[in-house]
C-alpha positions in Angstrom: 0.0 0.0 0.0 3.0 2.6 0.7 4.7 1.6 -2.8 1.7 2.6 -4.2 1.3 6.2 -2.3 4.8 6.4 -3.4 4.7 5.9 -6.7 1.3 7.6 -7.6 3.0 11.3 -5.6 5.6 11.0 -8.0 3.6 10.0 -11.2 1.9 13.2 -9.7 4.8 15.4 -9.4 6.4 14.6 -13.0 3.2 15.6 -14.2 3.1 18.6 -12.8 6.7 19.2 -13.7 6.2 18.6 -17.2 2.9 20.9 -17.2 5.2 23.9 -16.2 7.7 22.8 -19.0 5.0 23.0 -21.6 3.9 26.1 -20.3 7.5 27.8 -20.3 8.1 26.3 -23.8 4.6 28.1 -25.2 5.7 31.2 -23.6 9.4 30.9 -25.0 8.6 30.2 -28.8 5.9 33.0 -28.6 8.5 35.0 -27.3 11.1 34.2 -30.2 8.2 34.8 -33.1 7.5 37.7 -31.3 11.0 38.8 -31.6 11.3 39.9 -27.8 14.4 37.6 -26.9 17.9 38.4 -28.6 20.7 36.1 -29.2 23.6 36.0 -27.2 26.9 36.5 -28.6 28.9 33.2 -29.1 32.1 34.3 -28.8 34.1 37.0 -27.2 35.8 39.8 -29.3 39.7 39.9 -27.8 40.9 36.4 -26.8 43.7 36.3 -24.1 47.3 34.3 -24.8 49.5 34.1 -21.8 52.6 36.9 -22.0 55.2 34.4 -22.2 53.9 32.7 -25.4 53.8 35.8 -26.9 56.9 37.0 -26.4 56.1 39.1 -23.4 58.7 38.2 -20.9 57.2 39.9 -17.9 54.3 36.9 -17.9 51.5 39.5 -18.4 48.1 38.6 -20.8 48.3 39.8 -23.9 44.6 40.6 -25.8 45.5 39.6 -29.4 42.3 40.7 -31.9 41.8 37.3 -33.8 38.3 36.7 -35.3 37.0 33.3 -34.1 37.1 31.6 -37.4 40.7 32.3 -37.4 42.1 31.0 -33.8 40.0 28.0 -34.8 43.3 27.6 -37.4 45.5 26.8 -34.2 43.3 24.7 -32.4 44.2 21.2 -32.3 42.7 18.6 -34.0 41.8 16.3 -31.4 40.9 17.2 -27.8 40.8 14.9 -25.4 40.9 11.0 -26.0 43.6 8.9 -26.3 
């Protein structure tokens, strides 16, 4: 008899869970076809190389002004794995 109190407050809670979901996905895509939410930028605009590597001896950062596309040129090929 508790198993079943048990599992019927939980049948009852995902279903309440998923009813707030639905309702917070409505309101999002209405918001995006209303145009009210803007994108976030994906990337930042300076990207920051440690001093040494660039030829700063003192250790400071230096900003360098790559665009994205290009510092994807000196990323390696594989990350992570073995």
């Amino acid at each position: 008899m508790e198993t079943e109190k048990l599992l019927t407050g939980l049948l009852i809670v995902l279903v309440v869970v998923s009813a707030i979901q639905a309702y917070q996905l409505i309101n999002l895509k209405d918001a995006i076809s209303s145009g009210t939410v803007a994108a976030a930028s994906s990337a930042p605009e300076t990207q920051y190389s440690s001093g040494v590597q660039s030829g700063n001896p003192s250790g400071a950062a230096a900003t360098s002004t790559q665009s994205p596309l290009s510092a994807l040129d000196n990323a390696p090929n594989m990350v992570g794995g073995c």
